[in-house]
N, C-alpha and C positions, 0 to 999 in steps of 0.2 A: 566174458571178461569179469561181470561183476561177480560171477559166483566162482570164480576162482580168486577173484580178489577178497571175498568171503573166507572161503577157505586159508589163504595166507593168513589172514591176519588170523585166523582162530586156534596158527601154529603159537601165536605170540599172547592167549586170550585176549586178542582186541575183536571186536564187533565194528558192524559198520553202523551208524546210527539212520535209521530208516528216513527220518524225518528229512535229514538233509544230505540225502542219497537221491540223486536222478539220473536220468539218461541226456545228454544236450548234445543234438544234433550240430553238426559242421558239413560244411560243403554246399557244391553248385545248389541241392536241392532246399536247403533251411532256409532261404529265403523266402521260396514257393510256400513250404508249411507253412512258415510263420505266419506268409499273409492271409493262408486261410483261416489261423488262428489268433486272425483279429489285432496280429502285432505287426509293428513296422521294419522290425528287424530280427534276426535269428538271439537267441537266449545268448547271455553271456554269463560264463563262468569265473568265478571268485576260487583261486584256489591257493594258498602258501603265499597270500601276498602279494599275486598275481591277477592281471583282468587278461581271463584270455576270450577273445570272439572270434567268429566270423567276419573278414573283410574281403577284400578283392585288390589285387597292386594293379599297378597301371597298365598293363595288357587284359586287363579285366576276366582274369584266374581269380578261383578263389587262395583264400589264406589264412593263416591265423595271425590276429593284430596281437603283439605283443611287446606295449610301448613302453611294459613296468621295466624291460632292461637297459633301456635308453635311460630312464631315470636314475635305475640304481647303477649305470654308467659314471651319468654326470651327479651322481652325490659324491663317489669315491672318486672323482677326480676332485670336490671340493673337499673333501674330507683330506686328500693328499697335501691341495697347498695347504690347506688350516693346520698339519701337522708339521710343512715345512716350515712355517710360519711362528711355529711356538720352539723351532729349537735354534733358536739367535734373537738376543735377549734386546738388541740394535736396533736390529734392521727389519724389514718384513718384504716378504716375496710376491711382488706385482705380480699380476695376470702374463705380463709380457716375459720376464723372467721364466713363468711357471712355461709358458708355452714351449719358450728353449730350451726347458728339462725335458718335459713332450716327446719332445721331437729324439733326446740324445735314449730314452725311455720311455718308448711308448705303451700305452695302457692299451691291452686291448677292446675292442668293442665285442662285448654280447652278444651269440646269436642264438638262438634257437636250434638245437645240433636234432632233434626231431625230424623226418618227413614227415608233409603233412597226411599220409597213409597212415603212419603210425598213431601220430598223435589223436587222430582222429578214432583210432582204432582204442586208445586207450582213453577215451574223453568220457567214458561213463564215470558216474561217481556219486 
């Protein structure tokens, strides 16, 4: 994967920067390495904004945590009423209000459209 992702970009003259290029394992087994290498948990990666790790959901599978879309969820929902909020020069748009636009318009929630096969498959970098 890396050296085809090498290659991409070198259609674009982009390089990858050595320095801040790795490999971060995911999965059942990155628990196991990490404790033998002295950490408590498998590496988490920092990528566009994003924390993505290694977790496990409550059947105790592994998975990838990926709580940045819950946030930037709930920012564009606040960003929605502060905009509904600036166009009525009056009145201003309660929570409660906001929630029965919601409902007539609902925002969807974020997910992760990835398997974790894939993602997993593409996590070098």
């Amino acid at each position: 994967m890396q050296n085809a992702l090498r290659k991409r970009l070198a259609k674009f003259g982009l390089k990858l920067e050595p320095n801040k290029t790795k490999l971060v394992e995911f999965g059942r087994f990155a628990d196991r390495h990490a404790s033998k290498r002295g950490r408590k948990r498998p590496e988490t990666l920092y990528f566009l904004g994003f924390t993505i790790y290694c977790t496990r959901n409550r059947k105790g599978n592994y998975q990838v945590g990926f709580r940045a879309l819950q946030r930037i969820h709930r920012n564009v929902e606040r960003y929605w009423r502060k905009m509904l909020n600036s166009r009525n020069r009056e009145g201003r748009v309660t929570w409660e209000v906001f929630h029965k636009i919601k409902t007539h318009y609902p925002l969807q929630r974020p997910k992760l459209a990835l398997p974790y096969p894939k993602l997993q498959a593409i996590a070098v970098l």
